[in-house]
Each structure stands twice: as C-alpha cells, then as structure tokens.
VEXKE-111568 format. One line per field, with one value per residue (C-alpha): x, y, z; residue in one letter. Coordinates in Angstrom, 2 decimals. Example, Ala and Ser with C-alpha at 12.3 -4.5 7.8 and 13.67 -1.06 7.14 Angstrom:
BEGIN
xx: (12.30 | 13.67)
yy: (-4.50 | -1.06)
zz: (7.80 | 7.14)
residu: (a | s)
! end
This chain:
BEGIN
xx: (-36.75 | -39.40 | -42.10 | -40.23 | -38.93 | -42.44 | -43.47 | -40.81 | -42.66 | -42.42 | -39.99 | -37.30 | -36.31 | -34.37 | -31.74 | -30.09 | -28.52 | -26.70 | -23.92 | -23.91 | -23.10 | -20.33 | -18.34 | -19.13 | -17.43 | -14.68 | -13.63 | -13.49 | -16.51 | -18.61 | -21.18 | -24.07 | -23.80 | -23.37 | -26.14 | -28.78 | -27.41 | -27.38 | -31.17 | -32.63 | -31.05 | -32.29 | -35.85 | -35.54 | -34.43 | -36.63 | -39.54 | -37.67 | -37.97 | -41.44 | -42.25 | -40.26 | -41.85 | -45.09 | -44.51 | -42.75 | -45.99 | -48.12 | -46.22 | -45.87 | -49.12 | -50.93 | -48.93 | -45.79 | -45.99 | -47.28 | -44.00 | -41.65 | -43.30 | -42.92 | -38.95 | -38.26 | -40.80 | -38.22 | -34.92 | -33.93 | -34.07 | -32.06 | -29.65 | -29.13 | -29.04 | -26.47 | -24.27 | -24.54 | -23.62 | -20.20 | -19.50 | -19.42 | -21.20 | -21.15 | -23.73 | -26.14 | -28.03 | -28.96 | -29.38 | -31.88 | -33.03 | -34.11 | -36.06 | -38.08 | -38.94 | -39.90 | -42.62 | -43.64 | -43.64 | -45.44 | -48.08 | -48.39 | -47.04 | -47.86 | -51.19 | -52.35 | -51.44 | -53.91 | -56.22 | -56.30 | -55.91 | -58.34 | -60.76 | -60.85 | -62.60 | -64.73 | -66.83 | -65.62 | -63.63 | -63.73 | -61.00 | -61.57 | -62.09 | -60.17 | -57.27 | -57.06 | -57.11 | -54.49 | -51.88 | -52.63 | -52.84 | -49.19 | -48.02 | -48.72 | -46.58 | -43.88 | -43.84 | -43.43 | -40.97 | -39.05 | -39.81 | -38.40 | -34.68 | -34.52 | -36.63 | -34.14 | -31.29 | -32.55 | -33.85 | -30.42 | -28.59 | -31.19 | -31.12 | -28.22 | -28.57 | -32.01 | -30.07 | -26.80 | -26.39 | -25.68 | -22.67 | -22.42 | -20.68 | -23.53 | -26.20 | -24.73 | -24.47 | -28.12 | -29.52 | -27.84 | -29.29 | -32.76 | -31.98 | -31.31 | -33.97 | -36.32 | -34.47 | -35.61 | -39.18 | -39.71 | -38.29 | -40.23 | -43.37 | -43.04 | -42.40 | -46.03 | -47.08 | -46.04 | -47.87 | -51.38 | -51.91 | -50.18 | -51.74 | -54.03 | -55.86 | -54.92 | -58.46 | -59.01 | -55.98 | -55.08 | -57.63 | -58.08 | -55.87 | -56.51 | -56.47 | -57.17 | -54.13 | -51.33 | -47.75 | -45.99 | -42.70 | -41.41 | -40.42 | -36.27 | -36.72 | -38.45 | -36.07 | -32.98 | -34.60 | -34.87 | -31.42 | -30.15 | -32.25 | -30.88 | -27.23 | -28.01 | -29.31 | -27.05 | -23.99 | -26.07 | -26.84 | -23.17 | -22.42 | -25.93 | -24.35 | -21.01 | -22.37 | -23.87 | -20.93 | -18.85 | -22.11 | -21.75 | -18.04 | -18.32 | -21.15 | -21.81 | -26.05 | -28.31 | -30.13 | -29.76 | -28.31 | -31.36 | -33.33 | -31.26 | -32.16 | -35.89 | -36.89 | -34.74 | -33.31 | -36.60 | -38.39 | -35.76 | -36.54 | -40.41 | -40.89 | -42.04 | -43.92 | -45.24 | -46.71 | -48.50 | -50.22 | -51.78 | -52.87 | -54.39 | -56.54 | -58.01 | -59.31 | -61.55 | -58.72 | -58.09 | -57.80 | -54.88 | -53.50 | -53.68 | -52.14 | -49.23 | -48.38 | -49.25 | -47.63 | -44.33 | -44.25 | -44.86 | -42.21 | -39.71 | -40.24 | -40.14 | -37.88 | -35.68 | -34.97 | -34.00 | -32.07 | -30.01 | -29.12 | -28.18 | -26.24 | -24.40 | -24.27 | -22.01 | -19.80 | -18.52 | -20.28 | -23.92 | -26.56 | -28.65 | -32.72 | -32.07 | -33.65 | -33.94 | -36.67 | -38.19 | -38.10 | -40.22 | -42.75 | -43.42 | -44.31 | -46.45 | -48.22 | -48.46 | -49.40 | -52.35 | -53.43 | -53.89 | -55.67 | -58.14 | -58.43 | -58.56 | -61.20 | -64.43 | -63.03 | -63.52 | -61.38 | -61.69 | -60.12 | -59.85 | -58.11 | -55.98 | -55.16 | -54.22 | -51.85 | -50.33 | -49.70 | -48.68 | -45.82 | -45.19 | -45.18 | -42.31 | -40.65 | -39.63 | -38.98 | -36.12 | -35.13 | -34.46 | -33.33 | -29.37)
yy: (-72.14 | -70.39 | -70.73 | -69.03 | -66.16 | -65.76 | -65.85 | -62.89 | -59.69 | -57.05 | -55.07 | -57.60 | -56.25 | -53.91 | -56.46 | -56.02 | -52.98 | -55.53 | -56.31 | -52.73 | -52.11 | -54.36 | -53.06 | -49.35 | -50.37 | -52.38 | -49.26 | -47.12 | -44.84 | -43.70 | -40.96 | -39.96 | -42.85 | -45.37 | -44.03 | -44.28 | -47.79 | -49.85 | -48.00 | -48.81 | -52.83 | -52.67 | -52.24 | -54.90 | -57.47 | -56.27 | -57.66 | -60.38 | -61.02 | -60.08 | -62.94 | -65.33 | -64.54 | -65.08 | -68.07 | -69.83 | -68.72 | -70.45 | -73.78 | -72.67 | -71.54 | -68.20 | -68.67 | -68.95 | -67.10 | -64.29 | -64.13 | -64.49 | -61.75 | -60.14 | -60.07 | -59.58 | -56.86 | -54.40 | -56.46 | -53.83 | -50.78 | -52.92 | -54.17 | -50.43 | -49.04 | -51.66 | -51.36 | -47.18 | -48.13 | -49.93 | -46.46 | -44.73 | -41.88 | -39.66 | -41.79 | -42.06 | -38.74 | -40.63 | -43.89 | -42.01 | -40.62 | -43.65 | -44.62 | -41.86 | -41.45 | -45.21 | -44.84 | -41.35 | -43.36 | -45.83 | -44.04 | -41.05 | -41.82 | -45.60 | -45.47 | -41.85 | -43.34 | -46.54 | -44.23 | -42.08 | -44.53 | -46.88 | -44.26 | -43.03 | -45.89 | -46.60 | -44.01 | -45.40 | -48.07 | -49.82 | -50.79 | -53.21 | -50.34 | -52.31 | -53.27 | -49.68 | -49.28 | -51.00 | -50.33 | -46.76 | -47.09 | -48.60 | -45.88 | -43.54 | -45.61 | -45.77 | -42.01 | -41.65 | -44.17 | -42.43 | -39.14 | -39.10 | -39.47 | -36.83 | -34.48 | -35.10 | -34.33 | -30.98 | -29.89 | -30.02 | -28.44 | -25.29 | -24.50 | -26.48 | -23.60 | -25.52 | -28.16 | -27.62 | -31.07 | -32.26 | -31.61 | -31.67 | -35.46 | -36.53 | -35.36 | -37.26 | -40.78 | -39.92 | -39.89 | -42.63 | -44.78 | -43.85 | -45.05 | -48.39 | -48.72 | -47.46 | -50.15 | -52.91 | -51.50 | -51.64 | -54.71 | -56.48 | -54.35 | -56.09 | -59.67 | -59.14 | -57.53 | -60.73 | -62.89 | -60.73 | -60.28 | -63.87 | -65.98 | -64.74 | -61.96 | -62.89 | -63.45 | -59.93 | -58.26 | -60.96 | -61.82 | -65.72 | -67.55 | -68.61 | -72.27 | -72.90 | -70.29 | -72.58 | -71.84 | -70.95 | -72.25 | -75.60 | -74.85 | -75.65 | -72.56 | -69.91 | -70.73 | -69.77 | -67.35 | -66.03 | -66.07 | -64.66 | -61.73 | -61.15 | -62.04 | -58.95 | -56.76 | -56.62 | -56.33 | -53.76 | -51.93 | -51.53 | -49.52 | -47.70 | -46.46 | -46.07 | -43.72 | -41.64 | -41.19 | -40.06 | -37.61 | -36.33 | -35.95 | -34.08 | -31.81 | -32.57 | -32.59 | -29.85 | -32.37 | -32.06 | -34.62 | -35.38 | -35.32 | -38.89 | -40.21 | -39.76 | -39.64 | -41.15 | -44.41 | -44.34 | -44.68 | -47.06 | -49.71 | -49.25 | -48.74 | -52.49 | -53.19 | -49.71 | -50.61 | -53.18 | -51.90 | -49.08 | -51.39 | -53.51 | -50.92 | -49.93 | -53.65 | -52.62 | -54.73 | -51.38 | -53.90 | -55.85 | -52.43 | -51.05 | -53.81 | -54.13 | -49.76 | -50.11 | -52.97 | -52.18 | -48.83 | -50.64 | -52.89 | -50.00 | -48.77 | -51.67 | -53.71 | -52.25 | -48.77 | -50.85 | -53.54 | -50.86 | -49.39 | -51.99 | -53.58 | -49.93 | -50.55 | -53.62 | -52.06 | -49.75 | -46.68 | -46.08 | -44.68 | -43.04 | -41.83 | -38.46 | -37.43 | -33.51 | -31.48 | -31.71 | -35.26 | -35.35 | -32.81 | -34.79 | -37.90 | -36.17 | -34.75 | -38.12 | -39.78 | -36.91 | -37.20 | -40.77 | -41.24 | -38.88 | -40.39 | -44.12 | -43.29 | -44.19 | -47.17 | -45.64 | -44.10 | -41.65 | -40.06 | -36.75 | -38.20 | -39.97 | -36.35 | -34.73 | -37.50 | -37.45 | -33.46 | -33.22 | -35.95 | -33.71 | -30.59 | -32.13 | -33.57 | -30.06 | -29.10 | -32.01 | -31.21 | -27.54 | -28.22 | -27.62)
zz: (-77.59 | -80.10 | -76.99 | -74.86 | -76.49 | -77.63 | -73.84 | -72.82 | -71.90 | -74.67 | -72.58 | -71.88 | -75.75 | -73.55 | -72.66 | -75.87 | -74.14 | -71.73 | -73.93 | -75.04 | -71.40 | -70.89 | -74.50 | -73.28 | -69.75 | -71.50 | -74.14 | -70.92 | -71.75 | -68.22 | -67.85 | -69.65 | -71.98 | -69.73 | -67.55 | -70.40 | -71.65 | -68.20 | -67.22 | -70.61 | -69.38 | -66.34 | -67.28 | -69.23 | -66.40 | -63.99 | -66.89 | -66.75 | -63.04 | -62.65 | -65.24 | -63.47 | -60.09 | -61.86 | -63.01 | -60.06 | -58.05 | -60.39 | -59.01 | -55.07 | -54.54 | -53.99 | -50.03 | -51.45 | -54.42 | -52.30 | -50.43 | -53.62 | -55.24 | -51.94 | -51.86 | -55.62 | -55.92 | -54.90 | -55.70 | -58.41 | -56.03 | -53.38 | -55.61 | -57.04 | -53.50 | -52.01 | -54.52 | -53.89 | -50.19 | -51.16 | -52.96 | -49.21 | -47.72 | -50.87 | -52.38 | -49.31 | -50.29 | -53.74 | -51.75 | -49.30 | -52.44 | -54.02 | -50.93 | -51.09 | -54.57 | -54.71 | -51.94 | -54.25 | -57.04 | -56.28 | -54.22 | -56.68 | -60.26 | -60.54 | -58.39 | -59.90 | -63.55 | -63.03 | -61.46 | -64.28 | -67.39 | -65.60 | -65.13 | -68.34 | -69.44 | -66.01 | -63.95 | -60.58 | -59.95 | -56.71 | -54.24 | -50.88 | -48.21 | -45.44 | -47.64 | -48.17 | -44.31 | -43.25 | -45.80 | -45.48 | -41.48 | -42.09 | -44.44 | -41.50 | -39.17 | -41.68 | -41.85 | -38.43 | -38.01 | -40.95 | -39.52 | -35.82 | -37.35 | -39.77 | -37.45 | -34.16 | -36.67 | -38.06 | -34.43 | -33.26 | -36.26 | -36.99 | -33.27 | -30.96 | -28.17 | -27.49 | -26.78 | -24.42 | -22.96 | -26.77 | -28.43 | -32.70 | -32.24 | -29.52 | -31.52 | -34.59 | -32.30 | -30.99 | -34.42 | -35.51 | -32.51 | -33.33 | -37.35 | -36.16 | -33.43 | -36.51 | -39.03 | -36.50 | -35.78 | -39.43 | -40.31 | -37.53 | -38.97 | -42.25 | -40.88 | -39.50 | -42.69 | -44.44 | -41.81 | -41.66 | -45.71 | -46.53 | -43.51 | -41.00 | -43.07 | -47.11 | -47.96 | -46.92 | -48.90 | -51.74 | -54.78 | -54.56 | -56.83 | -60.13 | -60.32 | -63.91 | -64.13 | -66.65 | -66.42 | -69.53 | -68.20 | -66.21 | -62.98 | -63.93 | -66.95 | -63.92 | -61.48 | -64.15 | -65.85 | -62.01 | -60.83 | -64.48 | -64.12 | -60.68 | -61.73 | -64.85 | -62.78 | -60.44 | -63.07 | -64.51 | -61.42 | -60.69 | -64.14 | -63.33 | -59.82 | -61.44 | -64.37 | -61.47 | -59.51 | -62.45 | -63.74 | -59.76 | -60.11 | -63.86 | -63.07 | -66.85 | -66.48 | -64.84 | -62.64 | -59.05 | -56.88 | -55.29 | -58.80 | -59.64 | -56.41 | -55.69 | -59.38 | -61.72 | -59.67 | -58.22 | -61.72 | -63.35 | -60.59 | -60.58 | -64.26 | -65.36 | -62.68 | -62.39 | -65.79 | -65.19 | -62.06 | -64.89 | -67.38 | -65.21 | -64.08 | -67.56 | -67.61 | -64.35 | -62.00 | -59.36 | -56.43 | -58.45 | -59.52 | -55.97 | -54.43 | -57.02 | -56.02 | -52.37 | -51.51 | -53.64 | -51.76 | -48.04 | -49.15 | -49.95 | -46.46 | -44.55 | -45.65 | -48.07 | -45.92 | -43.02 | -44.51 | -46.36 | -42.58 | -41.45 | -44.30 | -43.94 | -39.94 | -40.44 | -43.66 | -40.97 | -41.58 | -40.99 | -43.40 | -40.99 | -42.15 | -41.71 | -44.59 | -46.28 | -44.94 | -48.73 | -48.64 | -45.43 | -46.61 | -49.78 | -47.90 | -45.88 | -48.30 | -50.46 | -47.05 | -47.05 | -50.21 | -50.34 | -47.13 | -48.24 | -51.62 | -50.86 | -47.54 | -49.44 | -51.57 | -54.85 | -57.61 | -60.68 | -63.28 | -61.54 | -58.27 | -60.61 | -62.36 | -58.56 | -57.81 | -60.71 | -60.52 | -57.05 | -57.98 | -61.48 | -58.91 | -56.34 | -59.30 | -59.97 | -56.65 | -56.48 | -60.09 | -59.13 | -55.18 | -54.49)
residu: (x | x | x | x | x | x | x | x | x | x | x | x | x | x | x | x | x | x | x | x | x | x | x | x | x | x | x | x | x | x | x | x | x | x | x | x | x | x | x | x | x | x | x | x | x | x | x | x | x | x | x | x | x | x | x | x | x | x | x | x | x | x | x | x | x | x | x | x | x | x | x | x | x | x | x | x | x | x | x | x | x | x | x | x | x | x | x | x | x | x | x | x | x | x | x | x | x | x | x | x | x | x | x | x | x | x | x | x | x | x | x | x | x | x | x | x | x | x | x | x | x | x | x | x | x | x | x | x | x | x | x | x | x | x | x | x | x | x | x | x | x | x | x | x | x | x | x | x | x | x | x | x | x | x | x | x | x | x | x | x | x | x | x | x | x | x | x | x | x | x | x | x | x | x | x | x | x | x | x | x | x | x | x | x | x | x | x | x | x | x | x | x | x | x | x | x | x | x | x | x | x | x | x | x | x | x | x | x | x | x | x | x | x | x | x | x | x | x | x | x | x | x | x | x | x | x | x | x | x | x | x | x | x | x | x | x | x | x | x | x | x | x | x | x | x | x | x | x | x | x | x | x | x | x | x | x | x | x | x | x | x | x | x | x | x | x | x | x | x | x | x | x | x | x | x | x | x | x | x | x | x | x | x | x | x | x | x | x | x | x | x | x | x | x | x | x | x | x | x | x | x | x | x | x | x | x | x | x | x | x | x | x | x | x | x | x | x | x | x | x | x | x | x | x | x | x | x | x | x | x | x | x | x | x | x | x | x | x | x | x | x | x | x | x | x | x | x | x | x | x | x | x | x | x | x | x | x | x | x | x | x | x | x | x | x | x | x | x | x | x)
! end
C-alpha cells in the first residue's frame, strides 16, 4: 500500500476535497463553495486517470494504449458536459461553452505554455512538420464543420427578409439537421483519425514505444484505480454542474455565463493533463507536448462535440452547434495562429508568449460578454 501511494501523482492530493464534497452536499450548502470544492476534486481524479491510462498502456501496447488514452483523454469534459445535458437547454450555452474553450485551451493555453516554458530553456524546439500538417489540416475541417451550423443560424436571425421561404420554426429544424449531419461527419472523421495515427500512419504521428518502460502497478490495481477515478469524477462532476446552475440562478459572481463555460469548465477538465504537456516541453520533448495539446483538442471536436449532440438528440431535445458569433471568431483566430506558427516545425519562446496572450485577450472578452 506504501508503493502505491508513493506512485500517485502529486496532484491526486486534491482528492481529499471528495469527501469534503459529499458533507457540503449532505448539510445542504450549493454555490460558490461547492463550486471551488468539487473543481479542486476533480483535478485530482483526472491525475488519477491519466496515471491509470498510463499504466494500463504499458501492458496493451503502444496500439492499444494509444486508443485508451484516446477515449479517457477527454472523459472529464464529457462526463461534466453530459451531466450539463440532463440539466436541459439552460445549460447548453455552458455545455457549448466547454467545447470551445477546451479546443482554446488546448491549442492556446496548454500548447502556448509548453511553448513558452520549454523555450525558455531551448532556442528552438522542434516538432514533426507532417504531424503538424495533418492535425492542423483537421483543425481546419473541424472549424468548418463547426462553423456551417452556427453561421446558417445567425444568417437567418440578423436578416430573415433574405430568406422568405423560411419561417423562425423552419429555420430552427434546418439548423438542427445540419448539427447532426455535422455530429456524424465528425464522428466518422475521428474513427479515421484513430485508424491513420494508431495503424496505418502511427510511426509518423506517435514516438515509438518504450520497451524497457516498467509499470509501477499490476494490471488488476490500473484497471480499479481506472474505473474509481471515473466513478469520482463523475459524482464529482454532478455537484460541479450543480454548483453552476445554482451560481446561474443567484447571480451571486460577476463572471459571465459564457466565462464558466469556455474558460473555467474548460480549464478544470484540461488542467492535469494540460500540465504535463508544459513540463514535458522544458525537458526538450515538444513532439510529446504537442501531441498531448493537439490531440486532446482534435479529440474535443470530434468526438466529444458530436457525441454530446447526439446523446441530446435521443434525451428528447437537441443541443444543436450553433455557437455565439465570439465563439466562432476565437477559433478562427486560434485556427490562424497556429497554422502559421506550427508551418516550419519549430517553436520559441516568443510564439509561445502570442498564444498565450491572444487566449489571455479572449479570456476577457468571454469574462466581460453578456
């Protein structure tokens, strides 16, 4: 028992705020409380799961372990946002939210910090120029994918007269149709995703395995350690969304609606892993780090976005990715910046320094947007 505690990552300390949780939800206090309790907890379980991934791989292979990685990487944000969904439509702005400001996060916060923390240390750091390629060839199909919705629903409701054969209800039921054509496109998008950097293409955009690599824990311990994470996380995730729906109700905190979603939901579930993309990249490991931010935001966007559309499809009332006009101008711009950036394969301190203040810059603009 000694050898494993010792083996917990430093942040799973955090779980002490578990029980904390459940005797704050059992005494009947909500809000702000509540809401800083269950998000200190669940950065501690999501430590917890990214250890367990890590060592199950060690046992399935790079093939497998690839694809476990692959759907916990983003099993916080899902859990968060599907239990949002069973809240009903007054929670899908801060479910839409979420989606955003973990592609943002990822691709500006996370990828900026390594860039700049790593660079600090290291003149240039390198990154594979056709990895870079293709995930950022993808991140422009996932922003028009993502775009066409939300564009067809503003078109219509900033000038209808352009548009007499639609009515307000129409228009609605025409946008919703193109949510869950998008929702499949995706999805099928990241099943061949999966199958090009996991089987036909991984030695292109996956370091080779370690093989001398030595598990800490017996596959019995990951596999529980694994499903108790998941089983905390989501208990915590339900007093996280709960907290949020009574700070919405009370109007008792100056942040905007769309604030919790894109930035503080957003940076609860990326946090840990987030983390360990940047301090990877101060020991000179930018392709590791760059893999661990891009391919937690392509994830986001391909699987979790459309999996949360249709979940809400088949609840009865559809989430549709019509997202706020801000929303779509700061993926755009993130989608800009890092196509430029990543081009030439290379990375500095002073790219690192623009990502991070363009995300610092729309951080504001969400923290300050009705």
């Amino acid at each position: 028992m000694g050898k494993l505690i010792k083996s917990l990552p430093k942040l799973s300390v955090l779980l002490v705020f578990l029980p904390v949780a459940i005797v704050l939800q059992v005494i009947g206090i909500d809000g702000l409380p509540l809401f800083l309790v269950s998000g200190l907890g669940i950065l501690g379980t999501v430590t917890l799961i990214g250890k367990a991934t890590e060592e199950v791989a060690v046992y399935t292979g790079p093939l497998w372990g690839g694809l476990l990685n692959a759907t916990f990487g983003n099993v916080t944000e899902l859990i968060i946002a599907m239990v949002a969904l069973t809240k009903g439509p007054a929670m899908y702005p801060i479910v839409l939210g979420s989606i955003v400001g973990s592609i943002l996060g990822n691709l500006l916060l996370v990828l900026g910090g390594a860039m700049l923390y790593g660079g600090m240390k290291f003149q240039v750091q390198r990154i594979s120029k056709t990895g870079a390629n293709v995930n950022v060839g993808m991140l422009w199909v996932v922003l028009i994918t993502l775009m066409v919705p939300s564009l067809v629903h503003i078109a219509y409701h900033v000038n209808p007269d352009a548009f007499p054969e639609l009515t307000h209800a129409s228009a609605d039921i025409l946008v919703e149709q193109v949510s869950l054509v998008a929702a499949v496109i995706l999805l099928s998008l990241y099943g061949l995703s999966l199958l090009f950097s996991l089987r036909t293409h991984r030695f292109l955009l996956m370091p080779d395995a370690d093989h001398d690599e030595q598990a800490e824990w017996s596959v019995k311990t990951s596999v529980i350690m694994l499903l108790t994470a998941t089983l905390m996380v989501a208990y915590l995730s339900e007093a996280f969304v709960s907290s949020i729906e009574t700070l919405k109700e009370s109007g008792t905190i100056a942040m905007s609606e769309m604030f919790i979603g894109v930035i503080v939901v957003a940076v609860v579930g990326n946090a840990a892993e987030g983390m360990v993309a940047v301090w990877v990249a101060r020991e000179d490991k930018m392709e590791l780090s760059f893999q661990i931010a891009m391919g937690s935001c392509l994830q986001v966007a391909l699987m979790v976005a459309p999996v949360l559309v249709l979940t809400s499809y088949f609840m009865g009332d559809l989430m549709t990715l019509a997202f706020d006009p801000f929303m779509l101008m700061s993926l755009t711009a993130a989608t800009v910046i890092a196509s430029t950036a990543l081009a030439d394969g290379e990375s500095n301190w002073l790219e690192g320094a623009m990502f991070l203040a363009v995300y610092i810059f729309f951080a504001l603009v969400f923290w300050f947007h009705p």
